[in-house]
PARONU-519360 format. One record per residue (C-alpha): residue in one letter; x, y, z. Coordinates in steps of 0.2 Angstrom, whole numbers, plus 5000, padded with zeros to 4 digits. Layout:
! residues N
aXYZ
...
! end
This chain:
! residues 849
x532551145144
x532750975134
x531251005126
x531751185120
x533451115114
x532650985102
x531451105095
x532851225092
x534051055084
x532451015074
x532451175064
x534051195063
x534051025053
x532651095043
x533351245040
x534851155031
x533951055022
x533151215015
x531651245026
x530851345034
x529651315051
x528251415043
x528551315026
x527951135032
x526551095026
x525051075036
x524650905031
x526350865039
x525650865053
x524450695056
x522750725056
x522050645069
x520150695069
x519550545056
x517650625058
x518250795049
x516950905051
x515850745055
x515750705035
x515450865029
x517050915022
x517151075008
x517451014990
x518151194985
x518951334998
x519151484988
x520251634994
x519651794982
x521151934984
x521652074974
x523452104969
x523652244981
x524452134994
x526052114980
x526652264986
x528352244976
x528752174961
x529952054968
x529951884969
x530451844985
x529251964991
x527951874981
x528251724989
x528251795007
x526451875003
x525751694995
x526451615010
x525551715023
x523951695012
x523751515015
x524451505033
x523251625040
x521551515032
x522651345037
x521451305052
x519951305038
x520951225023
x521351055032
x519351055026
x519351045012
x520050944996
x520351084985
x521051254989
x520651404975
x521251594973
x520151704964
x521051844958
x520352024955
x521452074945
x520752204937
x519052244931
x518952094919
x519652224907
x521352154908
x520651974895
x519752094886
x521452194882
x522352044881
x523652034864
x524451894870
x526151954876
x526851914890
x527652074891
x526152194889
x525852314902
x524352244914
x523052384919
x522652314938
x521652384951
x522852474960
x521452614967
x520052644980
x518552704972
x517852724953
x519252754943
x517852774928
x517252944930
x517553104923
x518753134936
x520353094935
x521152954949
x521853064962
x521053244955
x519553344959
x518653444975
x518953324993
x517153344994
x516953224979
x516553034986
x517552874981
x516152834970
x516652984960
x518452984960
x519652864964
x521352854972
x522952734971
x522952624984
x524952664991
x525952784983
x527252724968
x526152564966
x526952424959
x526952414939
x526652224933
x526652154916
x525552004910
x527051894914
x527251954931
x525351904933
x525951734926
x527251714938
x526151754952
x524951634947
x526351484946
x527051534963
x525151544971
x524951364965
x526551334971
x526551404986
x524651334992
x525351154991
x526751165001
x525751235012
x524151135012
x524450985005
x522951014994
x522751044974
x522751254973
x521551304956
x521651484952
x520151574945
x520351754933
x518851874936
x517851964924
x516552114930
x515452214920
x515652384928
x516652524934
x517352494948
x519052404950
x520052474937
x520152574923
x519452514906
x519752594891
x519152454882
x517352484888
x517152654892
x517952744879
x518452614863
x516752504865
x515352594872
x514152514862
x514452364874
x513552444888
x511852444893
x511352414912
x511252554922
x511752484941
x513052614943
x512552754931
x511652774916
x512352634904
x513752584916
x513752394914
x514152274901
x512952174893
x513152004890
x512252004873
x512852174866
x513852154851
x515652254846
x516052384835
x517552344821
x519152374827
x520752384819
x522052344837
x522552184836
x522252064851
x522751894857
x520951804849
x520851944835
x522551974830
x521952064814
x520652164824
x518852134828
x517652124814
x515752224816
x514452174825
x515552024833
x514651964848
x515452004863
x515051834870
x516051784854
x517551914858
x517751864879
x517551664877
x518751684862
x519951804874
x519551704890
x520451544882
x521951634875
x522251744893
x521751584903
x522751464895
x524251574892
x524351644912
x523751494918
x522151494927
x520951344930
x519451434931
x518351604926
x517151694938
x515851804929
x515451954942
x513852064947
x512551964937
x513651964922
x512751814911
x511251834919
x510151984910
x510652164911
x509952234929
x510852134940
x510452244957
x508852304950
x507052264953
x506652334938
x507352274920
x507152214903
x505352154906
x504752264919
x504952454919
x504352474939
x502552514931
x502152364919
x502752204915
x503252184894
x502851994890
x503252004873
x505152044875
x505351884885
x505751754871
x507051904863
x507651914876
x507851724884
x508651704866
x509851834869
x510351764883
x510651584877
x511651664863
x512851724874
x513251564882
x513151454870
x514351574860
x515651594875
x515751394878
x515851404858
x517451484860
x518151444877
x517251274882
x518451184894
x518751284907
x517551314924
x516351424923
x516051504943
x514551654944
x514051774955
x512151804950
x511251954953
x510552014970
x508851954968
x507851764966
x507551654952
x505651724948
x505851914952
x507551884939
x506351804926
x504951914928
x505852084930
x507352044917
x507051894907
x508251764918
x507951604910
x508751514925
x508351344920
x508851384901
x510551404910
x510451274920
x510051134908
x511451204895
x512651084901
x513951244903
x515151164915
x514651294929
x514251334947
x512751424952
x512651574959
x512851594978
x512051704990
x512251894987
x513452004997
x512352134998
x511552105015
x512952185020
x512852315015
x510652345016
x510352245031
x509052135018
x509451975022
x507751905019
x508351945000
x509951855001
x508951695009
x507851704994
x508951724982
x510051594990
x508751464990
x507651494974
x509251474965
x509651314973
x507851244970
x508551144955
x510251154951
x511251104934
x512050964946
x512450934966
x513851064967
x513351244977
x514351374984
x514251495001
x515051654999
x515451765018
x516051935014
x517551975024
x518452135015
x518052235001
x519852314992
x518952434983
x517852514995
x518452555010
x517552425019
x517852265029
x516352175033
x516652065045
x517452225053
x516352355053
x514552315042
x514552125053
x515452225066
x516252065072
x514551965072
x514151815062
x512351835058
x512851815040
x513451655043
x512551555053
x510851605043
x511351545025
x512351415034
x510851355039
x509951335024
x509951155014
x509251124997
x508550934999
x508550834982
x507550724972
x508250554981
x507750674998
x509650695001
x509950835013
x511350945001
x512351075011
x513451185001
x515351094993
x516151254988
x516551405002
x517051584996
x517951725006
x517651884995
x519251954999
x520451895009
x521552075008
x520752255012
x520652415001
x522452465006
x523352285002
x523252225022
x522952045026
x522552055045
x522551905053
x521351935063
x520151915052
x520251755046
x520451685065
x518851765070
x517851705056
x518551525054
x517751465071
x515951525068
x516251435049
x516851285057
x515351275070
x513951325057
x514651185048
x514751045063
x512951095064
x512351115049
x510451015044
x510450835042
x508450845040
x507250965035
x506651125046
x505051135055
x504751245037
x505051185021
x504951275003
x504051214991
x504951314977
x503951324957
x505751314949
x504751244935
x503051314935
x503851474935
x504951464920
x503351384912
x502051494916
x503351644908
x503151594892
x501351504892
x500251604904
x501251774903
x499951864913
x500551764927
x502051864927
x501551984940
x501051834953
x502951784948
x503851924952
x502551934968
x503051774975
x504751774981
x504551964985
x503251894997
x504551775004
x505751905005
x504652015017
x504151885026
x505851815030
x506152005036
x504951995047
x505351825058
x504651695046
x505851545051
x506151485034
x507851405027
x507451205018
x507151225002
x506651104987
x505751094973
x504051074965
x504650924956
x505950864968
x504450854982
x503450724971
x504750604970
x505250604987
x503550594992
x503250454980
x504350344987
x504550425004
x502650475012
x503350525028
x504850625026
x503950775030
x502950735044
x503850865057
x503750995044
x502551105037
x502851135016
x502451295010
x501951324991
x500951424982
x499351364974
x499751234961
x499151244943
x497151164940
x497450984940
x499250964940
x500450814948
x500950944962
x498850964966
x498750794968
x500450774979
x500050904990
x497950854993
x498750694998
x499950765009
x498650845019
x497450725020
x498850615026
x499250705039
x500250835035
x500651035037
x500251125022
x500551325021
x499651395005
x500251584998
x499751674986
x498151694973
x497051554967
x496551634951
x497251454943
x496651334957
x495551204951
x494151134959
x495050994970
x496151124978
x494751234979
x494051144989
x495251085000
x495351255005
x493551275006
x493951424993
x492951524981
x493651684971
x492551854968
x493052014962
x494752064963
x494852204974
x496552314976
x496952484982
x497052525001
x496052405015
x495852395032
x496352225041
x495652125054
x496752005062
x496151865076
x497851785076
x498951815093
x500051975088
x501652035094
x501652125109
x501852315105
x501752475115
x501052565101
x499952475092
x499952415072
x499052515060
x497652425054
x497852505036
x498352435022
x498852435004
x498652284993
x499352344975
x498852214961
x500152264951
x501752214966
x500452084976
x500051944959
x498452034955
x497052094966
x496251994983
x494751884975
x494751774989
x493351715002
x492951545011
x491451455001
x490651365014
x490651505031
x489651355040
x491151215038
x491551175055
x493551125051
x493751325044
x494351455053
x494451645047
x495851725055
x495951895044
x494951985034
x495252145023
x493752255018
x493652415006
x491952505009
x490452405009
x491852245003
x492552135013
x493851965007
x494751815018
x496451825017
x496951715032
x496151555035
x496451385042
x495651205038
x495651045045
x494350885042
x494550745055
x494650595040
x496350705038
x497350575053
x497950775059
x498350845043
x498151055041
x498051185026
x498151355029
x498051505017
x498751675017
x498251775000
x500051885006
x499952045002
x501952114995
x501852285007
x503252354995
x503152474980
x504252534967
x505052714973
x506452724959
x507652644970
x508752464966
x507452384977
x505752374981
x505452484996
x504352415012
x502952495016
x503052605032
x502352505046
x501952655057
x500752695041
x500252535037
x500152365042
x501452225036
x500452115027
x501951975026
x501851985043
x500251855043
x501351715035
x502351695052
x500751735065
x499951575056
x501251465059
x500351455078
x499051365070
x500451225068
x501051225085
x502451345079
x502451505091
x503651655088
x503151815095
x504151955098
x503852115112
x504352285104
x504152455109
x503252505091
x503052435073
x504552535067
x505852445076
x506252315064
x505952135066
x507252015068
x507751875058
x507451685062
x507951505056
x507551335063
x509051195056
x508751025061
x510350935062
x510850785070
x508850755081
x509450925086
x508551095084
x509851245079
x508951425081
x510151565071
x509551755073
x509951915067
x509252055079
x509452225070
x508752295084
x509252205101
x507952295114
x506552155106
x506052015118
x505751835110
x504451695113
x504551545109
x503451385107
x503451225095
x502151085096
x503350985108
x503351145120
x504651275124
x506251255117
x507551295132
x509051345123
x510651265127
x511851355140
x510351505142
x509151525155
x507251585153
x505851635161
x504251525154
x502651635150
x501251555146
x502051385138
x503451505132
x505251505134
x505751695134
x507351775128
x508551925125
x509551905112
x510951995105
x511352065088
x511751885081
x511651715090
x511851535086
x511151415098
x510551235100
x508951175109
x508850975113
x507651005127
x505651075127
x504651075140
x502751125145
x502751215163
x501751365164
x502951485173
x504651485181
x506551545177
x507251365170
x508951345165
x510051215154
x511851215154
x512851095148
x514050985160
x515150835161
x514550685168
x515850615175
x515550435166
x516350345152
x515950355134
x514450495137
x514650625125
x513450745128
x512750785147
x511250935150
x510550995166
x508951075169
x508651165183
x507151265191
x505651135182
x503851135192
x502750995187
x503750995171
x503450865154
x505250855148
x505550805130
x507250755127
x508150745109
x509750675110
x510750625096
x510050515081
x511050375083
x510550355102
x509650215109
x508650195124
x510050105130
x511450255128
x510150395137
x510250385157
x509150525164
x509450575183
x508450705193
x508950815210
x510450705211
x512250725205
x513950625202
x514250505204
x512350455199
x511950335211
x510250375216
x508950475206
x508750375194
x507150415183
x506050355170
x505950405154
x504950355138
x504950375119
x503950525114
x502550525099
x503350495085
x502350655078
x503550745086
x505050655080
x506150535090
x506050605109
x506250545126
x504750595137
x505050625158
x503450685166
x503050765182
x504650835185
x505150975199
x506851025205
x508350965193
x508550845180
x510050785172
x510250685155
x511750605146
x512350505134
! end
């Protein structure tokens, strides 16, 4: 009752002062975790929302909404040191209409659906879908003037600092397309601007079209915009009259905008689904460039934040003439993109991880962002609702991706995006943000501190080279990432990235950095830097995966691989595999098509020397009386352990029309990217998987290290799929789970996302084993796992990186208060990182530290 009293005096006293409970900041309260989010804090928290949530025009009311925007993400903010609202507005429309009035009517997206069609918002049969008509979002939605917009900017700002104790930046919007509000401006007085067809035939804007004259006068043209003005020109010139005058700090350039013309599309400027046009590439990089360099002409202060198109940094060049590096190295003051939304929405998240990490190969400096897709306010859709339905798959995957630099920095993303924090009808359920905010928080606690197991060896360079000098490499481009893509689809654990050039350096300076992980690059050029690095590497001891052609190879890498190349061959084959294969029910075709054109040319490839004793064929492909290599392992023993292998890769997609390349059906035919993850067992690296038949899709897989620890994140689209697991330091008993072992594998069900952390492997043949996690009982131990049900058991143990032998106490079938049982432990090889090594172990075994 005392206690109840104070409270209730203490906010009275507030109150009089002019406060309210909900008002005190969060930083009022004393933050006592000094390790916030063990170092890896946020630079940037960005909230994206729509004005639909400003129900009325009414102060107060606009107020009351900002304040329940940044208490319900409070949990999340305290972690970061900079809290932004991106506003969708409009459509972008509303700087392109801009006159610079304070008083002009604002056009916002007040509708569900595409207010842009021939239907008017509101008319036409019920049958019609939102795609092709729109509707208001309440009825009698609140009229706002650019004023209005102003003052809701101010009191955001405002508001977010009383609240968080943090700097609040707020960002304008501008989109290309249809679908947010309606745009006179583009669809009826500039048509001449559009050229991309993602939503319709010439529906989006291009970012090098150039304007019409017009006689209206507007706030960067007040005597009307002359002919054949750029329109990178007319927006930056707009952007820093609207942004100035209302107050923003930032601009975000939507759905590709900036970055060629087809921003969802596998097709493009380049490539027409059928051929690749080389010589529009320099026309169009130059096109390109134009527009950035005349947008920062006319708007050069303020931060440029992008959104990127759906797919990677060589399919982009390749397809549509994406000069990413151009971009990069322009010095425009911007963030790179960040992954795509759009797994989501297609279930392809092995395109959002390869788009994610090509993009973050090399980038214009340290800064990257992670953008989780919670509501949509156009659509009708709530992801984390009802596409995730409640499952965070689509965190804890990208969140376990990290770009690793030229200093051989581990680099995790500094800026986190919420695209939107309101729904399509103005709603702000709370329940969204608690839900999500844990699994952010816990992705980010564990999050890599080293590399994976794999490691991507990206061409960020030779790529954009190979464009311009070799352009009939333009099809092994494109092919590349596609490859990726599949693979990643497939179970191919994949999710450290860094680049061709970045690897050299760290090499250089240090040769063992990657000695628990096996790099995967395609075949570098003849007698390149990177041909040298990666020999090296392998006969240094380390893991090598080779992809793709070798029509370029010279003849040191040649014959590292013990390769020859013969006639290229494409069209369909069958394929022989030797290398351990899921376990099906119905078996997997053994037919397959290789197309040239979507595979980086036809299969020439065939080990030179059959009689070397350090090769191993794994898989072959033949076509009538033809047969090629496409798999094949290598290993010499001067190599102190080192191993290539090569996987030619054939795509197992094609062209149907469609935004996307379409997989092959794998009742039909065999997935050839299959072969990148049944090779990884010639590493050590074992993941299998039992299904009923090759259409039940495979499930998706990343390995983090982070902290000595081993984090394994999943996606199951289908959940009746069993998994198998096995590393080189034995079976990975996942923390809190139990397994039954199978032939040196630890054996799970999973369900439709998972996130889980493995410190313990063990070799034992059979037997249900279990770890759970425990208190010890015993001062200053963090961290106490108990393994039960072991049989003649080699326990390896990875506790954290700053422990010593001193700090780890290992006790077996015993229990508190630990005073007998006792047992020896030992550090591990050092091959396989730093362990702790207890052999001959039956019954229980405990260890803490």
């Amino acid at each position: 009752m005392r206690t109840q009293l104070i409270t209730l005096l203490c906010v009275v006293c507030l109150a009089i002062f002019g406060f309210t409970y909900s008002e005190l900041s969060i930083t009022d309260t004393p933050n006592l975790d000094n390790s916030t989010l063990r170092g890896k804090p946020f630079n940037n928290i960005t909230l994206e929302a729509s004005l639909k949530p400003f129900k009325k025009n009414d102060k107060a009311y606009i107020q009351q909404v900002a304040t329940e925007l940044f208490t319900q993400w409070s949990s999340l903010l305290r972690h970061t040191d900079t809290v932004s609202v991106m506003l969708w507005t409009s459509d972008g429309s509303e700087i392109l209409d801009y006159k610079g009035k304070l008083n002009q009517p604002l056009e916002w997206a007040r509708y569900i659906g595409n207010p842009n069609t021939e239907h008017e918002v509101g008319s036409g049969p019920k049958e019609l879908s939102l795609h092709e008509r729109a509707y208001l979002y309440m009825e009698n939605p609140p009229a706002f003037t650019y004023g209005d917009l102003k003052f809701i900017i101010q009191t955001l700002k405002e508001t977010g600092k009383r609240i968080t104790g943090k700097p609040i930046m707020i960002g304008a919007t501008f989109d290309p397309g249809p679908e947010f509000a309606k745009s006179e401006f583009k669809y009826k007085k500039h048509p001449e601007i559009l050229g991309g067809n993602a939503m319709g035939h010439k529906t989006m804007v291009s970012c090098y079209s150039t304007l019409n004259a017009d006689t209206d006068a507007y706030a960067g043209f007040p005597k009307g915009i002359p002919a054949n003005t750029p329109f990178g020109t007319f927006l930056g010139r707009q952007s820093q009259h609207f942004l100035t005058d209302l107050g923003y700090d930032f601009i975000w350039l939507s759905n590709g905008f900036g970055f060629g013309v087809e921003g969802w599309s596998s097709t493009g400027a380049i490539f027409n689904g059928k051929a690749f046009a080389p010589e529009k590439l320099a026309n169009t990089k130059a096109l390109i460039a134009g527009f950035w360099n005349l947008f920062r002409k006319e708007c050069p202060g303020f931060q440029i934040q992008t959104r990127g198109t759906n797919l990677s940094t060589g399919a982009d060049l390749a397809r549509d003439g994406v000069d990413l590096k151009q971009i990069y190295n322009g010095k425009y003051n911007m963030l790179p993109p960040p992954n795509s939304p759009w797994a989501a929405l297609d279930g392809d998240f092995g395109l959002e991880m390869v788009g994610y990490m090509s993009r973050m190969a090399e980038l214009p400096d340290e800064r990257y962002l992670f953008r989780y897709y919670t509501h949509d306010p156009w659509w009708v859709n709530s992801p984390w609702l009802d596409r995730y339905g409640q499952e965070p798959h689509d965190i804890y995957l990208p969140m376990s991706v990290a770009r690793i630099n030229a200093k051989g920095e581990i680099r995790l993303p500094t800026h986190l995006n919420f695209l939107t924090a309101d729904n399509s009808y103005g709603e702000m359920p709370a329940q969204v943000p608690d839900e999500v905010t844990p699994h952010i928080l816990k992705a980010r606690y564990d999050s890599p501190t080293a590399p994976g197991p794999l490691v991507w060896v990206y061409p960020f360079d030779e790529y954009h080279s190979w464009a311009y000098k070799q352009p009939e490499r333009l099809p092994e481009i494109y092919y590349g990432d596609w490859l990726i893509r599949q693979a990643i689809n497939n179970g191919f654990p994949l999710n450290t990235i860094t680049s061709t050039g970045s690897l050299q350096k760290i090499l250089a300076t240090k040769p063992a950095f990657f000695n628990e992980s096996i790099l995967v690059s395609i075949v570098p050029e003849a007698n390149s830097s990177l041909e040298k690095t990666l020999i090296d590497f392998v006969q240094n001891g380390g893991k090598l995966l080779i992809y793709g052609p070798a029509d370029h190879a010279g003849p040191a890498f040649l014959n590292l691989l013990n390769l020859q190349n013969t006639t290229a061959l494409d069209g369909e084959f069958q394929v022989n595999s030797s290398i351990t294969l899921d376990e099906l029910t119905k078996k997997q075709p053994n037919k397959i098509v290789h197309s040239a054109l979507f595979s980086g040319g036809g299969i020439a490839t065939l080990v030179k020397n059959k009689a070397d004793v350090g090769t191993k064929v794994l898989a072959k492909m033949s076509q009538a009386n033809n047969e090629r290599d496409v798999v094949w392992v290598r290993e010499k023993p001067e190599w102190k352990g080192g191993k290539v292998a090569y996987v030619r890769g054939t795509n197992s997609s094609r062209f149907t029309g469609g935004k996307l390349l379409a997989p092959d059906d794998p009742e039909q035919l065999f997935t050839g990217p299959l072969l990148m993850r049944y090779v990884l067992n010639q590493f050590g690296l074992d993941y299998r998987i039992d299904k009923r038949n090759p259409s039940v899709k495979n499930p998706v897989l990343t390995i983090s290290r982070g902290s000595n620890g081993f984090f394994f994140s999943g996606y199951c689209p289908n959940t009746t799929i069993t998994h198998r697991f096995k590393l080189p330091q034995g079976a990975p008993i996942l923390t809190g789970y139990e397994t039954e072992l199978a032939d040196g594998h630890s054996v799970y069900n999973m369900p439709k996302a998972w996130h889980r952390e493995s410190r313990i492997f063990v070799d034992q043949a059979d037997g249900i084993v279990s770890c759970q996690e425990m208190t010890s009982g015993v001062k200053h131990m963090n961290r106490c796992l108990r393994l039960t049900g072991l049989k003649n058991a080699t326990v390896r143990i990875y506790p954290d990186d700053s422990i010593t032998d001193a700090d780890l106490h290992v006790y077996s079938n015993t229990s508190y208060p630990w005073k007998k049982g006792q047992t020896a432990f030992k550090p591990g090889d050092t091959k396989f990182g730093k362990h702790y090594v207890v052999e001959n172990v039956t019954g229980d075994l405990v260890a803490f530290w």
